[in-house]
Phi, psi and omega in degrees: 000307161335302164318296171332282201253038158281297177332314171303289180262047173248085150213172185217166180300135191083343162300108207269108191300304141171175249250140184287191204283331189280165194271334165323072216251300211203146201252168197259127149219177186263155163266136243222310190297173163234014160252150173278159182216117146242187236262141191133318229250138155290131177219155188256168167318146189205156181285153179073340203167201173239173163218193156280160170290145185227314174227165166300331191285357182295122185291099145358094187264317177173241183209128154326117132268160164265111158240110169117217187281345214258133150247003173226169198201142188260172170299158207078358196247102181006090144216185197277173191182115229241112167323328181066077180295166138308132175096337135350113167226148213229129148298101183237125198290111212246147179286192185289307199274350179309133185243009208290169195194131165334127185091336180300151175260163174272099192285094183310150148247141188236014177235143171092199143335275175317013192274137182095356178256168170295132137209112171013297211262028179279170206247339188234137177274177169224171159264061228218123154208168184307106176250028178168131172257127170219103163069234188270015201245159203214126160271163185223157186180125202304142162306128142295127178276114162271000000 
C-alpha cells in the first residue's frame, strides 16, 4: 500500500501528465537565453528558439518537458517544449507564495526569478487551468470551449 501511493504521488517539473489526441505533443527548439531553462517552466518565443519569459507582451510557446535525465537545459541546448493540446496535461513549477488550488485558472508570472512559473498572482493569463496539485508542482490543462 505504501508503494501505491508513492507511486500516486511521484512527478517532477516538466513530467508530461498525459498526453492528448495529437500524434504531435511537443517541438525541439534551442535556448535561445543566456541562462539554462529548466523543465517545468512556461518560455516564451525567440528568434531561432526560445528563451525564458521577460514580459507579458512575450509569445507563449508552452511549457518545457523532461524527457530522459535533463532537467535543466543550457543555452544552446536542445529542448522540448509542449503546446499543452487538449487532453493534455503537463507538470508545472508553481511559485513559493502560490496560492493556486485544483480549478483554478493559470496565471504566468513573467518577471523576476520566478518568470515562467505559475501563480494566483501572475501577470499573463492562459487558456490554462489547474487540474491537479502535488507540493510546488501544478498539473495543467487546457479549458474546454463550450
Amino acid at each position: 500500500m505504501a508503494n501505491e501511493t508513492f507511486l500516486e504521488k511521484r512527478s517532477f517539473a516538466g513530467q508530461v501528465a498525459r498526453a492528448g489526441e495529437s500524434g504531435i505533443v511537443a517541438v525541439s527548439y534551442i535556448n535561445q537565453d543566456t541562462v539554462p531553462i529548466l523543465g517545468g517552466l512556461f518560455v516564451a518565443k525567440a528568434v531561432d528558439g526560445c528563451k525564458k519569459i521577460t514580459g507579458d507582451s512575450d509569445q507563449i510557446l508552452g511549457v518545457t518537458i523532461v524527457m530522459g535525465v535533463h532537467h535543466e537545459f543550457a543555452p544552446g541546448q536542445n529542448l522540448s517544449v509542449m503546446s499543452i493540446l487538449h487532453g493534455s496535461e503537463v507538470w508545472v513549477q508553481m511559485t513559493d507564495a502560490s496560492a493556486l488550488a485544483e480549478g483554478d485558472g493559470v496565471m504566468i508570472v513573467t518577471s523576476g526569478a520566478d518568470a515562467g512559473k505559475i501563480s494566483d498572482a501572475g501577470t499573463k493569463a492562459t487558456p490554462f487551468y489547474v487540474s491537479g496539485v502535488n507540493g510546488a508542482l501544478a498539473k495543467v490543462m487546457r479549458k474546454e470551449v463550450v
